[in-house]
C-alpha positions as CSV (number, residue, x, y, z in Angstrom):
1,X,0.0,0.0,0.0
2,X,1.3,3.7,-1.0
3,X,2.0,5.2,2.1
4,X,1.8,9.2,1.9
5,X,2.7,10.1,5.2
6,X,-0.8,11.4,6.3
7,X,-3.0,8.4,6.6
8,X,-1.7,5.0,9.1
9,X,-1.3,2.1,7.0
10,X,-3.4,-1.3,8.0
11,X,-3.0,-4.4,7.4
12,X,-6.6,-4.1,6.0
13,X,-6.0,-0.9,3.8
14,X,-2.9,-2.6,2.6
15,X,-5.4,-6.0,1.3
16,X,-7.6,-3.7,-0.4
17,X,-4.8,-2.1,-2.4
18,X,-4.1,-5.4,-3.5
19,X,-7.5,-6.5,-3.9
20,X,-7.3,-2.5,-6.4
21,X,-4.7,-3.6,-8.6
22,X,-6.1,-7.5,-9.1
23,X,-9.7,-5.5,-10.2
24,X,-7.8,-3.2,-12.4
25,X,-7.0,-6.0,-14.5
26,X,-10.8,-7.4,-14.7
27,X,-13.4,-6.4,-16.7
28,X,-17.2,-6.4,-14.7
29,X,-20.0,-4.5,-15.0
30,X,-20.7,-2.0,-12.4
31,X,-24.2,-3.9,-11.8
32,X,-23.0,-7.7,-11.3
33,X,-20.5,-6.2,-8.9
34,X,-23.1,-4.6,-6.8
35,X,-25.6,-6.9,-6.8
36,X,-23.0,-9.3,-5.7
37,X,-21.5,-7.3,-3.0
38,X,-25.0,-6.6,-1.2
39,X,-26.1,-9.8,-1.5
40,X,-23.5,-10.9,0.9
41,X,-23.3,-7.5,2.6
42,X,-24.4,-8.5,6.2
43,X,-22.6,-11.2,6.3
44,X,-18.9,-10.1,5.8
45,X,-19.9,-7.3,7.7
46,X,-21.0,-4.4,6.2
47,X,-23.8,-1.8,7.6
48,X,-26.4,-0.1,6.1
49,X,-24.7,2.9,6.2
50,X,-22.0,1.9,4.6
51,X,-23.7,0.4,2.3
52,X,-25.4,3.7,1.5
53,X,-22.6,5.2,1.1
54,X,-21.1,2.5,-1.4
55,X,-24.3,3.4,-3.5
56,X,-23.4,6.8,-3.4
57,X,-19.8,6.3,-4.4
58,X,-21.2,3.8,-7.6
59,X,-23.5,6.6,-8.8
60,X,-20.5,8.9,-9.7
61,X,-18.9,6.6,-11.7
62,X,-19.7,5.7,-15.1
63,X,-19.5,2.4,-17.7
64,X,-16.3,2.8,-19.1
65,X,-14.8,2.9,-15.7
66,X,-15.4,-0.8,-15.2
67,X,-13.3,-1.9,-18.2
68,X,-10.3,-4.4,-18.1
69,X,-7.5,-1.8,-17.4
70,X,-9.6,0.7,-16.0
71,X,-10.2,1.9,-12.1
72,X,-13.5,3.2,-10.7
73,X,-11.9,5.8,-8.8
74,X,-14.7,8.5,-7.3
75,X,-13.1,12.2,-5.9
76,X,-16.6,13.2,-4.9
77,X,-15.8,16.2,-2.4
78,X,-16.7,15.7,1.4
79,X,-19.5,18.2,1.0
80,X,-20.6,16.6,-2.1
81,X,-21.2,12.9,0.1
82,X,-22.3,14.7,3.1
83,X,-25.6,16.4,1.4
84,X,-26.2,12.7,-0.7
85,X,-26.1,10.8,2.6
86,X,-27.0,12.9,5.5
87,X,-23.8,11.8,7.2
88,X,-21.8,14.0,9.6
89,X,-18.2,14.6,8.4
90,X,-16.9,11.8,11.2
91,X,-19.8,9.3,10.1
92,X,-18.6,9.3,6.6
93,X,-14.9,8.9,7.6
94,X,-16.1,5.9,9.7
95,X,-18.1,4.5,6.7
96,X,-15.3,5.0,4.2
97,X,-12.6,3.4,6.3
98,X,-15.0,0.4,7.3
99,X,-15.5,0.1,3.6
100,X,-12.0,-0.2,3.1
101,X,-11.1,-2.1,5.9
102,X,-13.8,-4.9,4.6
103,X,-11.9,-4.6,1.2
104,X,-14.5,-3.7,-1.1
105,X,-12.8,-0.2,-1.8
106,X,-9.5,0.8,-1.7
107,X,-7.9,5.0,-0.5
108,X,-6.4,6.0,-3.9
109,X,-4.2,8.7,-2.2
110,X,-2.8,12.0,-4.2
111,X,0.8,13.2,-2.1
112,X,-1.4,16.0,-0.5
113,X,-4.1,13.9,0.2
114,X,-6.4,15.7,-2.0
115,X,-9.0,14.0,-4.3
116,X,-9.2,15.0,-8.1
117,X,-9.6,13.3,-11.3
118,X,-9.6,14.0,-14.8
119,X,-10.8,12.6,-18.1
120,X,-10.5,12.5,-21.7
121,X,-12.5,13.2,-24.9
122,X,-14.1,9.9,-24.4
123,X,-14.7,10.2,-20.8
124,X,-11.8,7.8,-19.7
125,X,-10.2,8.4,-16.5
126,X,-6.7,9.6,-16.9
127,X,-5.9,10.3,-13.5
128,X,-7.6,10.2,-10.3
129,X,-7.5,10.2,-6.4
130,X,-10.1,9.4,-4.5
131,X,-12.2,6.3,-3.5
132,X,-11.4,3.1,-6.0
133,X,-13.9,0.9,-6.3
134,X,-11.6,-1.6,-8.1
135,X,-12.0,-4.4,-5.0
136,X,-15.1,-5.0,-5.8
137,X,-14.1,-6.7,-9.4
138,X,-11.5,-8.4,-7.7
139,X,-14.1,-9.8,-5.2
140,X,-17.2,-10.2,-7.8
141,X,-16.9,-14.3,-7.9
142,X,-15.9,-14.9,-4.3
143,X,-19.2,-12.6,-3.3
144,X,-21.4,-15.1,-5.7
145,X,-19.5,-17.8,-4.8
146,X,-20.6,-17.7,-1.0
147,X,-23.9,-16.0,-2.2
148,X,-24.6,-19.6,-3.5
149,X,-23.2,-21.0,-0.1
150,X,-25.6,-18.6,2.0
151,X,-28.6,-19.7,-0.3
152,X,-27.8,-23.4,0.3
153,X,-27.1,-23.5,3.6
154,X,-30.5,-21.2,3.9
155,X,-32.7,-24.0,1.8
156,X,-31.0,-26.5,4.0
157,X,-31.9,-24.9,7.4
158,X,-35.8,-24.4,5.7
159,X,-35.9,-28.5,5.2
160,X,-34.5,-29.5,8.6
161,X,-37.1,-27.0,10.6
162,X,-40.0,-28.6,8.3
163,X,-38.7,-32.0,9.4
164,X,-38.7,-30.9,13.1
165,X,-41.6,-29.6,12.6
166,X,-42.8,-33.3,11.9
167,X,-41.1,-35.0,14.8
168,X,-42.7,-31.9,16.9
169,X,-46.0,-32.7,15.7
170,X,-46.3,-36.7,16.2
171,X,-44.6,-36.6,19.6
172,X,-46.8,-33.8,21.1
173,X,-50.3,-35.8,19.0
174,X,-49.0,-39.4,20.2
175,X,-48.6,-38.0,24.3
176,X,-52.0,-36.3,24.1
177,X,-53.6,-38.9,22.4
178,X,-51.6,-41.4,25.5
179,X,-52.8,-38.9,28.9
180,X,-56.2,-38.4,27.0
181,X,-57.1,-42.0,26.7
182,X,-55.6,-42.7,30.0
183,X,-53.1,-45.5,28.4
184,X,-50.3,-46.8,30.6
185,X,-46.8,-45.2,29.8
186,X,-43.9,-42.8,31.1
187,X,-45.8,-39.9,29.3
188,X,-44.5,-37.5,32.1
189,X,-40.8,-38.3,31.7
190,X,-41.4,-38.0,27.8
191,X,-43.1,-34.5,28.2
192,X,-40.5,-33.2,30.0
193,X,-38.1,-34.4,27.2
194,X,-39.8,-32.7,25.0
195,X,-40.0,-29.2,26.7
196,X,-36.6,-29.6,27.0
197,X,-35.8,-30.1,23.1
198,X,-38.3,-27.2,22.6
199,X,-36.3,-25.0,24.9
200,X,-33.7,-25.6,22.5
201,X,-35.3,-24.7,19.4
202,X,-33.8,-21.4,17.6
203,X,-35.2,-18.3,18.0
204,X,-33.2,-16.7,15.7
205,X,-31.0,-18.3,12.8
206,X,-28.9,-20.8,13.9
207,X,-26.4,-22.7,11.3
208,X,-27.7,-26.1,9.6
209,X,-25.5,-28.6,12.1
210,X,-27.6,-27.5,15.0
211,X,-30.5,-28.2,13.9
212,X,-29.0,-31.3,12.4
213,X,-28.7,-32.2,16.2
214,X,-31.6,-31.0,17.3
215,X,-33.7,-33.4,14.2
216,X,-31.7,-35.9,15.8
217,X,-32.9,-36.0,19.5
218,X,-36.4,-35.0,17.9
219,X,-36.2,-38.3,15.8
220,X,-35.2,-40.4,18.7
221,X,-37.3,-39.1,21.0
222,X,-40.4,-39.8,18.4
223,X,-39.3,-43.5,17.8
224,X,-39.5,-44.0,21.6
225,X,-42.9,-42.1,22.4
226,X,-44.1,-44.2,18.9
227,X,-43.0,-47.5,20.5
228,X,-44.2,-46.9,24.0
229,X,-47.4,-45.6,22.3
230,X,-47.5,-48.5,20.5
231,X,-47.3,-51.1,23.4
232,X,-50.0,-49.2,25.5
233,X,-52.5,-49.4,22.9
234,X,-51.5,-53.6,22.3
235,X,-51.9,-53.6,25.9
236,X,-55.3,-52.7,26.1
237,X,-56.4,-55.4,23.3
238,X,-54.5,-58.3,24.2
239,X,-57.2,-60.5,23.0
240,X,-56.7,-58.9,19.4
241,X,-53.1,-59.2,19.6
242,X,-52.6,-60.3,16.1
243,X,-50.2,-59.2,13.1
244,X,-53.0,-57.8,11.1
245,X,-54.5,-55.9,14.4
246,X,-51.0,-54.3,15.2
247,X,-50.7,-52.9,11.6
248,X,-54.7,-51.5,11.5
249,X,-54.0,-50.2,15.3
250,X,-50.7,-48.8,13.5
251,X,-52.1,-47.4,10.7
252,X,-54.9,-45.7,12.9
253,X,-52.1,-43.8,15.0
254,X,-50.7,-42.7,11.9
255,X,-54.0,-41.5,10.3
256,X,-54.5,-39.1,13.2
257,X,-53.9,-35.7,12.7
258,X,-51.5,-34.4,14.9
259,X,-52.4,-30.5,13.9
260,X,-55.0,-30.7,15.9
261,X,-53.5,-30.3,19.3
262,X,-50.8,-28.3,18.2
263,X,-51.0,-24.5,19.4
264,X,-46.8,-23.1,18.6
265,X,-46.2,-21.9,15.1
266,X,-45.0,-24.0,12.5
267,X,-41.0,-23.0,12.4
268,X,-40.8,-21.2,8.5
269,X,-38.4,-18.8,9.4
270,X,-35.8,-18.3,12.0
271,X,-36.7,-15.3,13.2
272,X,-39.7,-16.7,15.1
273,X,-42.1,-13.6,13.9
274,X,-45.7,-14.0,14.9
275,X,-48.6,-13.4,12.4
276,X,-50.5,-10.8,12.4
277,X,-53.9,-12.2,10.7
278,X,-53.0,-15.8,9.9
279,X,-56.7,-18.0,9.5
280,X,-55.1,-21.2,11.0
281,X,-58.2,-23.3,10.0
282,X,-58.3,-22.2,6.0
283,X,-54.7,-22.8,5.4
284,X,-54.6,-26.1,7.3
285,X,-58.1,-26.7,5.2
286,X,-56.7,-26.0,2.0
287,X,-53.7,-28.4,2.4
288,X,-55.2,-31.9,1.1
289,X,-53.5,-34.8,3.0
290,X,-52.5,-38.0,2.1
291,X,-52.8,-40.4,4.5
292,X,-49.9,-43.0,3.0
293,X,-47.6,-40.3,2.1
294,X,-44.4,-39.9,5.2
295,X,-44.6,-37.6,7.1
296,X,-41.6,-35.0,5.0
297,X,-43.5,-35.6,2.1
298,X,-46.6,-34.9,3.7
299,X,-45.7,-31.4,5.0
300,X,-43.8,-30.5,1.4
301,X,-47.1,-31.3,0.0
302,X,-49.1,-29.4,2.5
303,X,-46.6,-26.2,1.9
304,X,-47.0,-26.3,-2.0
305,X,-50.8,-26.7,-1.8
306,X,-51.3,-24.3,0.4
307,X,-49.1,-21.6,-1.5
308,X,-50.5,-23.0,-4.8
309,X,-54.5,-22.1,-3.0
310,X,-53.4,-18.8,-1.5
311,X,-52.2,-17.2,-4.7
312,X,-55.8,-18.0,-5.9
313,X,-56.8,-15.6,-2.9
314,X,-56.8,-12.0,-4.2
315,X,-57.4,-10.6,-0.6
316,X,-55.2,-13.0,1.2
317,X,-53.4,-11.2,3.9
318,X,-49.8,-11.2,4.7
319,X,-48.4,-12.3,7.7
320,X,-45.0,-11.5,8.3
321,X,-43.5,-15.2,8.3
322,X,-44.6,-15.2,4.6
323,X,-43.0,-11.8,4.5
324,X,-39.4,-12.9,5.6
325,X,-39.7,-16.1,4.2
326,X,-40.1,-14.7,0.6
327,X,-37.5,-12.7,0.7
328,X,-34.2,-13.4,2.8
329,X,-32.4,-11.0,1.4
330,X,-34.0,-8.4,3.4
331,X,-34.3,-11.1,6.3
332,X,-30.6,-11.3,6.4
333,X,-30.4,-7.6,6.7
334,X,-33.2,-7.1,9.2
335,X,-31.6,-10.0,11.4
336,X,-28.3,-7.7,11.2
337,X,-29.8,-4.3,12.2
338,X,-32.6,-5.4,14.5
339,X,-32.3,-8.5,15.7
340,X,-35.6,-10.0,17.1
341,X,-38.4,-8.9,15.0
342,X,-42.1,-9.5,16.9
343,X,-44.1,-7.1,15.4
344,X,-45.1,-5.2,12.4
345,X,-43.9,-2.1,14.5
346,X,-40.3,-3.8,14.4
347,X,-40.2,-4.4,11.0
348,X,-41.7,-0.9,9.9
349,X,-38.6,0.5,12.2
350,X,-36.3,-1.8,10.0
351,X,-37.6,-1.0,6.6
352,X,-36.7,2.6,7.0
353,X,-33.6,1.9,8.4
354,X,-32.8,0.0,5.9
355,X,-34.6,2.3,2.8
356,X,-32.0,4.9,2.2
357,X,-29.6,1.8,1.0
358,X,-30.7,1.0,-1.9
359,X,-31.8,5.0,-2.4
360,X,-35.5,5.2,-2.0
361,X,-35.7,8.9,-1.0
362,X,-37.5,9.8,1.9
363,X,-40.3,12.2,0.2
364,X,-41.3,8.5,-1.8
365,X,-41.3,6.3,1.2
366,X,-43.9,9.1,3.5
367,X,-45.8,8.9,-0.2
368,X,-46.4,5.5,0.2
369,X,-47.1,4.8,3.7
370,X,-49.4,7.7,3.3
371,X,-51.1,5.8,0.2
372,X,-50.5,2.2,1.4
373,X,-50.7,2.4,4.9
374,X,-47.6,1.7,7.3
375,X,-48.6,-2.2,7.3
376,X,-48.8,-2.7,3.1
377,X,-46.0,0.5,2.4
378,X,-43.7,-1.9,4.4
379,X,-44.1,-5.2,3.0
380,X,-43.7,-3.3,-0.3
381,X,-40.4,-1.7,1.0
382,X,-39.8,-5.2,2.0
383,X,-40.2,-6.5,-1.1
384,X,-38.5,-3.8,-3.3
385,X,-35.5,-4.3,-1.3
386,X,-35.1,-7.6,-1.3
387,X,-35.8,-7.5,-5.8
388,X,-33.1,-4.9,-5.8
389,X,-30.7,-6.9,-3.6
390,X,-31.0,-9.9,-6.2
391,X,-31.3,-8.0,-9.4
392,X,-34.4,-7.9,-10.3
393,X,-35.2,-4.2,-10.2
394,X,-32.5,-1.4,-10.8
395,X,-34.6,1.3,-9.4
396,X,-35.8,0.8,-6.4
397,X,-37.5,4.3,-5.8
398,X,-39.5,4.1,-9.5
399,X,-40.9,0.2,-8.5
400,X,-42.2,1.1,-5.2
401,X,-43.6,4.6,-6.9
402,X,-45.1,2.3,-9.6
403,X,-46.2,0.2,-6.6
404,X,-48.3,3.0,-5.4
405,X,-49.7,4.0,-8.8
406,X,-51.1,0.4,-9.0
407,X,-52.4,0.7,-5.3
408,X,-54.4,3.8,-6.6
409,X,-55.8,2.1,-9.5
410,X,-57.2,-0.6,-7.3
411,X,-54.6,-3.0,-9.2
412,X,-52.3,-4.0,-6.5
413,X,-52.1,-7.3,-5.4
414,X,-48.8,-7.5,-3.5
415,X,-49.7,-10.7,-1.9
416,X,-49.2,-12.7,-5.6
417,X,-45.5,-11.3,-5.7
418,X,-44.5,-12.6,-1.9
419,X,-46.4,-15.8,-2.5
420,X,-44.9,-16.1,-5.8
421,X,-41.5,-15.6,-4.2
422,X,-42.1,-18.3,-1.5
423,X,-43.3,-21.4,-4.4
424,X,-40.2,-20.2,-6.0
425,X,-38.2,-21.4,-3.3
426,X,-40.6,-24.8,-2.7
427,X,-40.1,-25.8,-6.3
């Protein structure tokens, strides 16, 4: 790293000059490198802040900048950044060297420590100092790399929780059914088992080989309530203790719905959100069962129906499991900023946090709680962010305008685009 004498060299500012010079020699287009970077942005670390200024710092530079040979060097003026971001002077020096520090821009440094540029005819940067943004070409595959590590791990957490979710649900319906019909067994000793494994369960995320533990004990606690279940019911027909009674009493246990004594949520997400108008008895209606199928398939089933039935509902309301679950790019964030979500109060808080990051001006997001309503505006916000974050919209202020318009024209129907999000993800 150039040292000029005026700012201390780190071990960190000294990687991201590296990182400069190994993006200098890259050609990527400005948009793949920030999609990439924010959808990984909470988890090497950066803030929403920073990330609002790294949006600000992309703005001023233009195509040709990102060209093999070329640096995206930005020597926007203090006062310049200041008025886009709102930032105190010290805010955006601790943004900036956070940035830097992370590696996903790099201090181009003049001798006096001055930033200026200047470019050709054809717009080309012949010589800059300022803020390069070449890191982030250097960086542009490991960033989708562990994108695609993030989103397996993710679909992998979603599959064990649906299993425990099975093994939940047939060891709480097998001890009720046991106490109700006053069989013999240690039911006690098992339900105290079982609060214990549901002490354990995550309430916020908690990496795939924990709950690969915790689907263990589950699963071995089931066989055992399934066996001692088992023997209290042959117990009480001994006379009709034959191999074609055991499989009808069997395949009676298995036939009974264990939904019906269950009262905690279903665990979708791992931030544990409660919904705010959820209509327990339609959804678990709409879900056809089959009888044979085991008891994964079953609830996979039971998931795609129900989505596939709900997107049929034009006035179906969201609930803010759906919400997070459908987009987790904006879960990962909201996890990062605030934690333990309960409410639709928490999340609204969140969402305009989070809105100036991916530059929805403040006059647009007032306009649509105003229009929408704080509960709707936000699960648009929600949404908009979380399309931007992967892509899929490259103005984030003009789709949640265009959101509004739609609202207006009594063509909105926001609840197709979240439940459309979350069959994606079942397919």
């Amino acid at each position: 790293m150039k040292h000029t004498g005026w700012r201390k060299p780190t071990p960190g500012l000294g990687i991201a000059e590296q990182l400069a010079q190994a993006g200098e020699q890259l050609a990527v287009p400005k948009t793949r490198a920030f999609v990439a970077v924010k959808r990984v942005g909470a988890y090497i670390g950066l803030k929403a802040g920073d990330m609002m200024l790294l949006d600000t710092l992309g703005a001023f530079t233009q195509a040709q900048d990102w060209e093999e040979g070329q640096r995206p060097i930005v020597w926007a003026s203090n006062a310049y950044l200041m008025e886009q971001t709102g930032f105190s002077l010290s805010a955006l020096k601790r943004h900036a060297r956070r940035l830097a520090e992370i590696g996903v821009i790099s201090f181009q440094d003049s001798p006096n420590g001055k930033r200026w540029g200047r470019r050709d005819a054809d717009g080309r940067i012949i010589e800059a100092y300022g803020f390069d943004l070449s890191p982030l070409s250097a960086r542009v595959e490991e960033f989708e790399e562990l994108h695609a590590d993030l989103q397996a791990e993710r679909e992998l957490c979603q599959r064990l929780k649906r299993q425990i979710t099975v093994a939940r649900r047939m060891i709480r319906a097998r001890i009720e059914a046991a106490v109700s019909n006053a069989l013999r067994g240690p039911w006690a000793q098992f339900t105290g088992l079982f609060e214990e494994l549901l002490d354990r369960l995550p309430r916020r995320h908690e990496a795939s080989e924990q709950l690969v533990r915790l689907l263990t004990w589950f699963k071995e606690l089931q066989e055992r309530v399934e066996a001692a279940y088992l023997k209290a019911t042959e117990a009480v027909q001994p006379v009709e203790n034959t191999p074609a009674t055991k499989a009808q009493v069997f395949e009676k246990t298995q036939k009974m719905n264990p939904r019906e004594v269950i009262s905690d949520p279903h665990i979708l997400i791992t931030t544990q959100l409660n919904p705010v108008t959820c209509n327990r008895s339609e959804t678990e209606q709409a879900a056809g069962v089959v009888p044979n199928a085991p008891p994964e398939e079953q609830v996979d089933r039971e998931l795609e129906e129900w989505v596939a039935e709900t997107r049929k509902k034009r006035g179906a309301a969201l609930d803010l499991p759906t919400v997070m679950q459908a987009c987790p790019e904006f879960a990962s964030w909201a996890r990062n900023m605030g934690g333990y979500l309960k409410d639709w109060g928490d999340l609204h808080r969140v969402a305009g946090q989070l809105r100036p990051m991916i530059g929805v001006s403040e006059h647009a997001w007032n306009l649509a709680q105003v229009r929408l309503g704080p509960q709707i505006a936000t699960a648009a916000l929600v949404l908009t962010f979380d399309k931007h974050c992967a892509g899929e919209v490259a103005s984030p202020g003009g789709y949640l305008r265009g959101i509004v318009q739609k609202a207006g024209a009594g063509e909105l129907h926001l609840e197709r685009s979240f439940y459309g999000r979350l069959s994606g993800q079942a397919a």
